[in-house]
NURODO-310112 format. One record per residue (C-alpha): x, y negated, z; chain; residue in three letters. Coordinates in steps of 0.1 Angstrom, whole numbers, plus 5000, padded with zeros to 4 digits. Example, Ala and Ser with C-alpha at 12.3 -4.5 7.8 and 13.67 -1.06 7.14 Angstrom:
2
site x->5123; y->5045; z->5078; unit->A; code->ALA .
site x->5137; y->5011; z->5071; unit->A; code->SER .
//
This chain:
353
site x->3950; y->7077; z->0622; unit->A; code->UNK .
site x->3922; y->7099; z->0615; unit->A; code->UNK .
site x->3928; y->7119; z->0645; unit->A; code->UNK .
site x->3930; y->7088; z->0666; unit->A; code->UNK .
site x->3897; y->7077; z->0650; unit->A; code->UNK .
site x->3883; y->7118; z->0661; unit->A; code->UNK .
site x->3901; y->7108; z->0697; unit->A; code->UNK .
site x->3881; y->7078; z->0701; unit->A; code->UNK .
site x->3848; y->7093; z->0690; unit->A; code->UNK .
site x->3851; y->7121; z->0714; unit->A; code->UNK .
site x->3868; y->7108; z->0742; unit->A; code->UNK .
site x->3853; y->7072; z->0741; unit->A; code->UNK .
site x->3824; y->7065; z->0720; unit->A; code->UNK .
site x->3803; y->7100; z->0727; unit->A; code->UNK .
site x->3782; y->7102; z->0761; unit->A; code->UNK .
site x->3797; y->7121; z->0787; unit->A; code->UNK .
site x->3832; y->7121; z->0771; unit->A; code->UNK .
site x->3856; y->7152; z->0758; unit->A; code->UNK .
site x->3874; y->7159; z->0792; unit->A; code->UNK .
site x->3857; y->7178; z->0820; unit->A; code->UNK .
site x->3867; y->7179; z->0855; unit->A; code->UNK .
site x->3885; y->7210; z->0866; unit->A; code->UNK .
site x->3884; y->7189; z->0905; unit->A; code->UNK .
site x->3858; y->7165; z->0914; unit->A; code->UNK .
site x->3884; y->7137; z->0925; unit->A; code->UNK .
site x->3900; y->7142; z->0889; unit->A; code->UNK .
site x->3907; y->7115; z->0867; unit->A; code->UNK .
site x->3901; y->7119; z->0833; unit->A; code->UNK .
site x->3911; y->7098; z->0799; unit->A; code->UNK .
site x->3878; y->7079; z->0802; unit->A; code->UNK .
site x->3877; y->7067; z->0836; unit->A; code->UNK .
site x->3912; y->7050; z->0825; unit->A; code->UNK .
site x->3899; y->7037; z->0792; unit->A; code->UNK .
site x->3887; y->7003; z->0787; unit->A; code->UNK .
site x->3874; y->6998; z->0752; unit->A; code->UNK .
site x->3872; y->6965; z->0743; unit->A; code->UNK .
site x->3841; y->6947; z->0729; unit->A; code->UNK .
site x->3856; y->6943; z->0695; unit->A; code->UNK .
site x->3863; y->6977; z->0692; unit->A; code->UNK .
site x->3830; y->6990; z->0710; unit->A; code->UNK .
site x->3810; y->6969; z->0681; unit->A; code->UNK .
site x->3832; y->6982; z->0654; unit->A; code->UNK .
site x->3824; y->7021; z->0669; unit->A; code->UNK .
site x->3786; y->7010; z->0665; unit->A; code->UNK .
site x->3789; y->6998; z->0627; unit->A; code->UNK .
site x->3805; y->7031; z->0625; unit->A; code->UNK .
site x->3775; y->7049; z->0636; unit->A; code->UNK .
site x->3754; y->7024; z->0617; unit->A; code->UNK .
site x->3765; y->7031; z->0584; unit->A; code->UNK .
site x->3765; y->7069; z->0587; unit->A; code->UNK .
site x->3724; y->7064; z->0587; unit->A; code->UNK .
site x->3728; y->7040; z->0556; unit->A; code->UNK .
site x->3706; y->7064; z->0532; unit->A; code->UNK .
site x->3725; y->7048; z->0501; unit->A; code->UNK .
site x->3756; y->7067; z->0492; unit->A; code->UNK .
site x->3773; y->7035; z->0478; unit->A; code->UNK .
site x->3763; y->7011; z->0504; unit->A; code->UNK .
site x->3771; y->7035; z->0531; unit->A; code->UNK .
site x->3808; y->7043; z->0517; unit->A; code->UNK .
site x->3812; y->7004; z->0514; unit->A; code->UNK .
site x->3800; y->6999; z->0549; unit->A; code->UNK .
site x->3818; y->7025; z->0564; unit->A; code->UNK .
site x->3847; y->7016; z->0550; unit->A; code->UNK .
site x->3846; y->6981; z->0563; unit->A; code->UNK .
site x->3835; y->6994; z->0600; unit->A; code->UNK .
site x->3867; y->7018; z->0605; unit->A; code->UNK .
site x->3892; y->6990; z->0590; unit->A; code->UNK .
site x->3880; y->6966; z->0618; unit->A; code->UNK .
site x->3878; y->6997; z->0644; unit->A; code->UNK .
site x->3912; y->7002; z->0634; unit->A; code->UNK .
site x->3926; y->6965; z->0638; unit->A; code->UNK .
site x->3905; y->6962; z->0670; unit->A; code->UNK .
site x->3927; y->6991; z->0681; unit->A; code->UNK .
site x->3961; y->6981; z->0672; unit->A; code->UNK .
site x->3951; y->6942; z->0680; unit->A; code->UNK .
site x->3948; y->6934; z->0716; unit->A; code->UNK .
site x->3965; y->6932; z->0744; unit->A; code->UNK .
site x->3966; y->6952; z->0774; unit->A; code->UNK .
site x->3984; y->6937; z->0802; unit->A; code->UNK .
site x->3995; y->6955; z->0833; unit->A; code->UNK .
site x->3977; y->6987; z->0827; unit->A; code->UNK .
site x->3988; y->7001; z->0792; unit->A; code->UNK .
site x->3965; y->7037; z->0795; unit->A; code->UNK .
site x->3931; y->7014; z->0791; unit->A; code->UNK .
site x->3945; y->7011; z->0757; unit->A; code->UNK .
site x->3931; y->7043; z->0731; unit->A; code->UNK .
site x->3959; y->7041; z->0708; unit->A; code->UNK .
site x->3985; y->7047; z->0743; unit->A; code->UNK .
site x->3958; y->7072; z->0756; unit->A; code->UNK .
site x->3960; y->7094; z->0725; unit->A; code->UNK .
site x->3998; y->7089; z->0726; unit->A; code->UNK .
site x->3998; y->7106; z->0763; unit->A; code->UNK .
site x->3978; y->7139; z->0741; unit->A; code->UNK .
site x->4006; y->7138; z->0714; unit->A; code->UNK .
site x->4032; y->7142; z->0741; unit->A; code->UNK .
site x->4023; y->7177; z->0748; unit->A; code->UNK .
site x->4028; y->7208; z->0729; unit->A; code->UNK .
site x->3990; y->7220; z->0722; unit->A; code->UNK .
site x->4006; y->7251; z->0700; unit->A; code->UNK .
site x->4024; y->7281; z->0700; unit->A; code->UNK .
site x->4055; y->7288; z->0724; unit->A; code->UNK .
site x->4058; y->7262; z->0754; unit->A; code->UNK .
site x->4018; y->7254; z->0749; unit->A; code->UNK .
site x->4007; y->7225; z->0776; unit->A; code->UNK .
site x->4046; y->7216; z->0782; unit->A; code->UNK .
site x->4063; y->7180; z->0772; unit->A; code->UNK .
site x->4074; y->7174; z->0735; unit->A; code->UNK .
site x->4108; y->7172; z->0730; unit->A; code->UNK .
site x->4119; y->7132; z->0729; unit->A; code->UNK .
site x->4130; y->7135; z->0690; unit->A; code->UNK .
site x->4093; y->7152; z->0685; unit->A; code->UNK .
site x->4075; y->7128; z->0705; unit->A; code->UNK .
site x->4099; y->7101; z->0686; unit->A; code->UNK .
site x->4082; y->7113; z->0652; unit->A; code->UNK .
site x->4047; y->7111; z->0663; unit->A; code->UNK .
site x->4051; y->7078; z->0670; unit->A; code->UNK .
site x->4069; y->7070; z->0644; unit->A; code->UNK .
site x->4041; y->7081; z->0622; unit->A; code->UNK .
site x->4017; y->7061; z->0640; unit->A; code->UNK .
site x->4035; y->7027; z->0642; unit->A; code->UNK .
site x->4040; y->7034; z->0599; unit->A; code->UNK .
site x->4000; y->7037; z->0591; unit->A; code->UNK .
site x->3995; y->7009; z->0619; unit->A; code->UNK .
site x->4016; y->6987; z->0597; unit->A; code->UNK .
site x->4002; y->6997; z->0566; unit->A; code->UNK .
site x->3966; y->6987; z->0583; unit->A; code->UNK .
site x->3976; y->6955; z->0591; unit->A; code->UNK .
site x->3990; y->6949; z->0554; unit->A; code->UNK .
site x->3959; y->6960; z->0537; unit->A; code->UNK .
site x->3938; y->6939; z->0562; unit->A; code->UNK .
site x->3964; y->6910; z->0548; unit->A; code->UNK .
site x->3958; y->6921; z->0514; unit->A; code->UNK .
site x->3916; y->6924; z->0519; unit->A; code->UNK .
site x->3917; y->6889; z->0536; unit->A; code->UNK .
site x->3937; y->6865; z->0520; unit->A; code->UNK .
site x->3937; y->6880; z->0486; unit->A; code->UNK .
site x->3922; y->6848; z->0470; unit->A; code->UNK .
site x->3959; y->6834; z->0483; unit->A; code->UNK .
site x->3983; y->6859; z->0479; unit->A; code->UNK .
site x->4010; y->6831; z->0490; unit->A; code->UNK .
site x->3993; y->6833; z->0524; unit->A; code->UNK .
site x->3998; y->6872; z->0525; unit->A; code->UNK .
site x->4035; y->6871; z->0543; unit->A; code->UNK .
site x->4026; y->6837; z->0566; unit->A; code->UNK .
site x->3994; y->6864; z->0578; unit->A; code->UNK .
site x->4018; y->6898; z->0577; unit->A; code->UNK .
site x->4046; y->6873; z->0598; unit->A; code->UNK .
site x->4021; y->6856; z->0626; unit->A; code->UNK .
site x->4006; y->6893; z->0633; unit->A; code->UNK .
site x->4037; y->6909; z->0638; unit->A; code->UNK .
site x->4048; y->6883; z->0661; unit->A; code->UNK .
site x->4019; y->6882; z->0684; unit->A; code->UNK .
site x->4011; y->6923; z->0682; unit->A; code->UNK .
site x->4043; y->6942; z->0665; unit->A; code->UNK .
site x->4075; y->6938; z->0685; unit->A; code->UNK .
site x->4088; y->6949; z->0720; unit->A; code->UNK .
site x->4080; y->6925; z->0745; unit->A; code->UNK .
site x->4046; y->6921; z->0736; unit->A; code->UNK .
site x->4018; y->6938; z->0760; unit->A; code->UNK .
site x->3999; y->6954; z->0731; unit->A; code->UNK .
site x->3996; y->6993; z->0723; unit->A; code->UNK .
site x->4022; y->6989; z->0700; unit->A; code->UNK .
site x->4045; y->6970; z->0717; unit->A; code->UNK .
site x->4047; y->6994; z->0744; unit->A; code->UNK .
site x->4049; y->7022; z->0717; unit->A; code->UNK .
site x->4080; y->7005; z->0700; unit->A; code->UNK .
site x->4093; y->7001; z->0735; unit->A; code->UNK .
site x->4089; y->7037; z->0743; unit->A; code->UNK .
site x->4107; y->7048; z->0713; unit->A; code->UNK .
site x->4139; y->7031; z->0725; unit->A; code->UNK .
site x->4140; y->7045; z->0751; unit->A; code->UNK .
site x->4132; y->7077; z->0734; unit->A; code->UNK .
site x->4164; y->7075; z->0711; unit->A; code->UNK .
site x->4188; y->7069; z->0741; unit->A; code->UNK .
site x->4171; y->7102; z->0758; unit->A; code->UNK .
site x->4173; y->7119; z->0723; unit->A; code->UNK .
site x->4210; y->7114; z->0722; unit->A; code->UNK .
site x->4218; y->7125; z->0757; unit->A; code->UNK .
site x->4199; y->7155; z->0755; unit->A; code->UNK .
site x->4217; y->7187; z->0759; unit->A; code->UNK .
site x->4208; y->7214; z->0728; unit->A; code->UNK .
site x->4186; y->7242; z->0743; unit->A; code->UNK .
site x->4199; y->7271; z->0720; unit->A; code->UNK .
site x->4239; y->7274; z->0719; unit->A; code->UNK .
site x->4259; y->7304; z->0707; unit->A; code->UNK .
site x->4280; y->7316; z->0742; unit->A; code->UNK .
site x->4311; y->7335; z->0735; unit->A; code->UNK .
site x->4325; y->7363; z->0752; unit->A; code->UNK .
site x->4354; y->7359; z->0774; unit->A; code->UNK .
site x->4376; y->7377; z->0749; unit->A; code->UNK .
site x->4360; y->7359; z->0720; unit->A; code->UNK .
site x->4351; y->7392; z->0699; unit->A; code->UNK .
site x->4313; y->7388; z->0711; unit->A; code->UNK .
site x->4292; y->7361; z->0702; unit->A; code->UNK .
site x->4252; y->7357; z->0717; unit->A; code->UNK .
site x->4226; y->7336; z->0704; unit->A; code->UNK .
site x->4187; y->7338; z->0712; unit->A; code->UNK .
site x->4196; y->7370; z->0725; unit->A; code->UNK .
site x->4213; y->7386; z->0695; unit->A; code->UNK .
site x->4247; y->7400; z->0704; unit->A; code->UNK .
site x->4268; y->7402; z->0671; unit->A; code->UNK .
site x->4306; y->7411; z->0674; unit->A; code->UNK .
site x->4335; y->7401; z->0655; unit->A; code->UNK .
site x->4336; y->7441; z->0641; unit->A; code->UNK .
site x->4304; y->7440; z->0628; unit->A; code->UNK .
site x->4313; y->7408; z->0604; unit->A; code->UNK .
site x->4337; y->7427; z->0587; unit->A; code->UNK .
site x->4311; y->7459; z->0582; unit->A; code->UNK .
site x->4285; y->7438; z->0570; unit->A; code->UNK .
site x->4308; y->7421; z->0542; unit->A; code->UNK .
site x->4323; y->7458; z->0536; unit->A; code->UNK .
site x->4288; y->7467; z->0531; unit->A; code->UNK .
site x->4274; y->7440; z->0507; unit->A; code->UNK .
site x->4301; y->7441; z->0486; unit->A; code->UNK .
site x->4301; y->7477; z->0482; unit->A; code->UNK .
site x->4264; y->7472; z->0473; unit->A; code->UNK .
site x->4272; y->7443; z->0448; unit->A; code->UNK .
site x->4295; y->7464; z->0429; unit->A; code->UNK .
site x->4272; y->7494; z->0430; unit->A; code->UNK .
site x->4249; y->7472; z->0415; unit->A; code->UNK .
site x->4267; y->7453; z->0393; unit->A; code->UNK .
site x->4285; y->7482; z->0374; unit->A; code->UNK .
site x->4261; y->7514; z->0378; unit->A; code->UNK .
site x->4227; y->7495; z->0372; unit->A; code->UNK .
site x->4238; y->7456; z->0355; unit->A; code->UNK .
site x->4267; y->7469; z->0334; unit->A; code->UNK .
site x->4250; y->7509; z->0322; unit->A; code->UNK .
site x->4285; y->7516; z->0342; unit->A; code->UNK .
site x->4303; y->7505; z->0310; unit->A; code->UNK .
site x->4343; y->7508; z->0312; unit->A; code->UNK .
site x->4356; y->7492; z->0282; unit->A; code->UNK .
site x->4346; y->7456; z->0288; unit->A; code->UNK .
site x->4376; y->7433; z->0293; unit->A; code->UNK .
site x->4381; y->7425; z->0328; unit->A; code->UNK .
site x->4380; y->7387; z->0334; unit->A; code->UNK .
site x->4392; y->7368; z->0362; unit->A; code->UNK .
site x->4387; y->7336; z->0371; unit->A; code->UNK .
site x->4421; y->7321; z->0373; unit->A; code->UNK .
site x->4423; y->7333; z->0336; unit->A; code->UNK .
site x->4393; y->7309; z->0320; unit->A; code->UNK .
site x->4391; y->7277; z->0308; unit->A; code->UNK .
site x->4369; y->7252; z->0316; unit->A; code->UNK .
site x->4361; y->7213; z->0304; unit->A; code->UNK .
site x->4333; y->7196; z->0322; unit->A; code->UNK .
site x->4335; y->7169; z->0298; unit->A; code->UNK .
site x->4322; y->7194; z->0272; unit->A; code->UNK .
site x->4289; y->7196; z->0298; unit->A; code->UNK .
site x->4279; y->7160; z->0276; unit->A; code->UNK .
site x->4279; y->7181; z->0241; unit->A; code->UNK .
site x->4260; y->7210; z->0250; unit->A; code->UNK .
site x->4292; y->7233; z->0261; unit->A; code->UNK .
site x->4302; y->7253; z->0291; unit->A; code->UNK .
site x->4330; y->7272; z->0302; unit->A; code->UNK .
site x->4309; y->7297; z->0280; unit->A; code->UNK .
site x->4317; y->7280; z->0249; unit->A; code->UNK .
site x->4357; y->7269; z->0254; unit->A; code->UNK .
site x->4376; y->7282; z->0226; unit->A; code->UNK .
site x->4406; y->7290; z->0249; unit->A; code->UNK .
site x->4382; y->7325; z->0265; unit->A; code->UNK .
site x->4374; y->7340; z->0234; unit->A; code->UNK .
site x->4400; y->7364; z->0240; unit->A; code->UNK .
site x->4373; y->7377; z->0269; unit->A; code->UNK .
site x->4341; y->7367; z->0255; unit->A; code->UNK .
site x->4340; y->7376; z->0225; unit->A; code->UNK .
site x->4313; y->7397; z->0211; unit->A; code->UNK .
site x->4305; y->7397; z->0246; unit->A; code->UNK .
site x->4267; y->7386; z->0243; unit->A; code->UNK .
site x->4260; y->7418; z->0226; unit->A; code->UNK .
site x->4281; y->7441; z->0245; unit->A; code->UNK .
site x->4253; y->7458; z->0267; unit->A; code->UNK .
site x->4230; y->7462; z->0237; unit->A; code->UNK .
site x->4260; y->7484; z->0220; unit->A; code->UNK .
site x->4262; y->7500; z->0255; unit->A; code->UNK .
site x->4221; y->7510; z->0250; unit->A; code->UNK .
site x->4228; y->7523; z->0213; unit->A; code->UNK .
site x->4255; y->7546; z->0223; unit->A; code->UNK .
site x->4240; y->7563; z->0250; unit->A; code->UNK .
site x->4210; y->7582; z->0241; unit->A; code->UNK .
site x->4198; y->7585; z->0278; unit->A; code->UNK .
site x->4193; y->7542; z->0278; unit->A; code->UNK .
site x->4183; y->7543; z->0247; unit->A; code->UNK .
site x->4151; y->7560; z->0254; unit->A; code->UNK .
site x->4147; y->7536; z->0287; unit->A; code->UNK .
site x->4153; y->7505; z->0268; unit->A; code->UNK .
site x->4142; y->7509; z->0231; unit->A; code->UNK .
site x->4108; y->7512; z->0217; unit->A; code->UNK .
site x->4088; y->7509; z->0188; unit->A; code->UNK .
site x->4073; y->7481; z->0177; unit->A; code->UNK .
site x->4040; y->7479; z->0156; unit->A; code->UNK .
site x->4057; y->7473; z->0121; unit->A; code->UNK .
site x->4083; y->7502; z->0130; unit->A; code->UNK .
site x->4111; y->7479; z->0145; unit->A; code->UNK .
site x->4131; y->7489; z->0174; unit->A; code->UNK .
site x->4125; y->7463; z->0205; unit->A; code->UNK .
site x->4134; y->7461; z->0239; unit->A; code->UNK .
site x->4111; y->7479; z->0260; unit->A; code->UNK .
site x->4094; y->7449; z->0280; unit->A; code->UNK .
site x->4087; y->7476; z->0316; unit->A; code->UNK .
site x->4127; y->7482; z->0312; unit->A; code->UNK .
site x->4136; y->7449; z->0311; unit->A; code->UNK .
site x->4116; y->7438; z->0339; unit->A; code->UNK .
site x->4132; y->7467; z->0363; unit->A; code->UNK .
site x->4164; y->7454; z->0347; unit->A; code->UNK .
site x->4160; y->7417; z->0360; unit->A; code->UNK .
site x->4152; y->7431; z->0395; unit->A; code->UNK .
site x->4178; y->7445; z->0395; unit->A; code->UNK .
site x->4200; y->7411; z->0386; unit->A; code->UNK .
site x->4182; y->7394; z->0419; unit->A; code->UNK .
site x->4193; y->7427; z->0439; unit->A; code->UNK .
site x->4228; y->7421; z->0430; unit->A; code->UNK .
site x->4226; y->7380; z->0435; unit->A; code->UNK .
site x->4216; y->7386; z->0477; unit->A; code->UNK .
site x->4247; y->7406; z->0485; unit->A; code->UNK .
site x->4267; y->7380; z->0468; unit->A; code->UNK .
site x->4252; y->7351; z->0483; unit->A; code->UNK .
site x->4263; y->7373; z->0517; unit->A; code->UNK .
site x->4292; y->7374; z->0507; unit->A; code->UNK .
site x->4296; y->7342; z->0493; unit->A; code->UNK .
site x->4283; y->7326; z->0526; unit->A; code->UNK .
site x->4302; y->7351; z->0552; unit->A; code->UNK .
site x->4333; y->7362; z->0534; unit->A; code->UNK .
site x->4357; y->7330; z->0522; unit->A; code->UNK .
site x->4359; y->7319; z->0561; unit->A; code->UNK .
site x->4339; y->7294; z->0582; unit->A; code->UNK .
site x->4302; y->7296; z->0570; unit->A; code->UNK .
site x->4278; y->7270; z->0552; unit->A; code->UNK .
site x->4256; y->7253; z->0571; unit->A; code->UNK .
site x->4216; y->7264; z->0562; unit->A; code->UNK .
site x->4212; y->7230; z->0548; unit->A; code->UNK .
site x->4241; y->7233; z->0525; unit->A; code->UNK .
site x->4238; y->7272; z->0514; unit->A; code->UNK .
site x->4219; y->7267; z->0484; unit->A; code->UNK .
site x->4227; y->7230; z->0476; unit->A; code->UNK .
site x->4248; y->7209; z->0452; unit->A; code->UNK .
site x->4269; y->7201; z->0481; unit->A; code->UNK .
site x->4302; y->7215; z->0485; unit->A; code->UNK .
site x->4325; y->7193; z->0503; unit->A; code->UNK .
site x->4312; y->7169; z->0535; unit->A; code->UNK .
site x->4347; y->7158; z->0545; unit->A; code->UNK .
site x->4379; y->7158; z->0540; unit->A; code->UNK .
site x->4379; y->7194; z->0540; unit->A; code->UNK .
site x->4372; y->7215; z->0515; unit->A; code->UNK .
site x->4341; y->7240; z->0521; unit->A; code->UNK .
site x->4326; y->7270; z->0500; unit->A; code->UNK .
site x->4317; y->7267; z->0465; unit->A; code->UNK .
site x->4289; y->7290; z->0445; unit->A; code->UNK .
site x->4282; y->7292; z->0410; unit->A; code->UNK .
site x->4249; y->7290; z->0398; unit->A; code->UNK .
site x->4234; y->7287; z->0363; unit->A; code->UNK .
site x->4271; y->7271; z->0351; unit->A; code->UNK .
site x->4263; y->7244; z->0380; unit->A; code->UNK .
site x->4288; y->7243; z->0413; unit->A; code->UNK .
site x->4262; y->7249; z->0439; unit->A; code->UNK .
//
């Protein structure tokens, strides 16, 4: 609403308008405008209380003038000739792209949709505080007010601004739904090449790429995570035990008496790693002040890089490898099934991501 209030100001109110004329037969915004003389006398209480020299009565006064500019916008009618209304004017600027790629062309309808949607939600919360302001000595009169206003300027066959806005977004969402997506993937004829935006990616390269992160993962994982340690009891996941139930008292899979076998003594397992190789112990103990050996803090940051390293291949792989991929809403979130059929799952921080 503010830039509606800066679109009336400049376009309206101030002398010689926003527009100029790139022809002299052109029509611009204010040649088709037609304020009316509520809202021309709320535009001048505007202007009035910006020369109020007291701060308090000037914020009071200002206040008052823009809430009856604003109902003076959203409350009149407007006949046979909607673009004499401000509010549709201003809706005819939010209908083009003023930004980055496609500047000056139309707004896609679900775009468009959203601007007006946004405008038709602060126009209704106008009208309610004006209920609220006005009849707040009868706050049984509140929804009788709300009800009558609605009727006479808030719903599709009425010749207001908004009326022909609401009218505009139905036919908005049945345009919406027909419309065809500009980006698709194309296939190749034989299917091994797929091109989207103009990246060509073939059916090879999938299978190189998750060669490629995994062999990265495990280089990670074992050469720079695990000191390259080869007496740690191998543990797959078919093997462990897990009780969610146990999630209620402060277990995890972590905790379930029936993987001890694998994790136990496990916590300290790369420490004993560090004190039997003099080469990591000089990378990751130190000295404390009262003679105590500590964990160098530098080493242990370089260590948990190296932890986020090794967690990007795997979300590759977790994403590309087990068959049809997550969508980009879904990659990182707790969902893991949609429908019927099952999806990927990731584990996270004991959670099922």
């Amino acid at each position: 609403m503010k830039q509606l209030l800066v679109y009336y100001y400049r376009v309206v109110h101030f002398e010689g308008g926003h527009f100029t004329q790139a022809k002299p037969d052109q029509v611009l915004p204010r040649d088709v405008i037609q304020p009316t003389k509520t809202q021309t006398q709320a535009m001048d209480e505007i202007m009035a209380a910006l020369t109020v020299e007291d701060a308090e009565e000037a914020k009071l006064a200002l206040k008052h003038a823009i809430r009856r500019l604003y109902l003076a916008l959203i409350c009149h009618t407007v006949g046979s000739v909607p673009f004499k209304s401000p509010v549709l004017s201003f809706c005819t600027m939010l209908s083009r792209k003023v930004c980055g790629k496609g500047w000056g062309l139309w707004e896609e309808p679900g775009n468009f949709n959203s601007h007006l949607s946004a405008l038709t939600w602060v126009a209704q919360l106008v009208i309610f505080d004006y209920a609220c302001f006005h009849k707040q000595d009868d706050e049984d009169q509140i929804p009788v007010f709300l009800a009558r206003m609605c009727k006479k300027f808030f719903q599709q066959l009425a010749e207001t601004p908004f009326g022909h806005i609401l009218q505009w977004r139905l036919y908005l969402f049945k345009v919406g739904k027909a419309a065809i997506a500009k980006h698709q993937a194309r296939w190749s004829l034989d299917r091994q090449t797929v091109e989207y935006w103009g990246i060509e990616l073939q059916m090879t390269q999938v299978l190189q790429l998750v060669l490629s992160e995994y062999q990265k993962a495990h280089s990670l994982l074992w050469d720079k995570l695990l000191f390259g340690a080869k007496d740690l009891i191998p543990m797959e996941s078919w093997r462990l035990k897990d009780d969610l139930d146990l999630e209620d008292f402060g277990g995890s899979w972590l905790s379930h008496p029936s993987n001890s076998e694998f994790l136990n003594g496990a916590e300290l397992a790369l420490f004993r790693r560090i004190q039997g190789n003099p080469k990591l112990q000089a990378m990751f103990l130190t000295m404390a002040a009262d003679r105590s050996v500590a964990l160098c803090p530098k080493a242990m940051k370089i260590y948990k890089a190296h932890a986020q390293d090794f967690l990007k291949p795997v979300l590759v792989l977790a994403h590309v490898a087990p068959g049809l991929p997550l969508r980009a809403s879904e990659l990182l979130s707790v969902m893991w099934r949609n429908t019927a059929r099952q999806r990927h799952m990731l584990m996270w921080e004991k959670l099922v991501m």
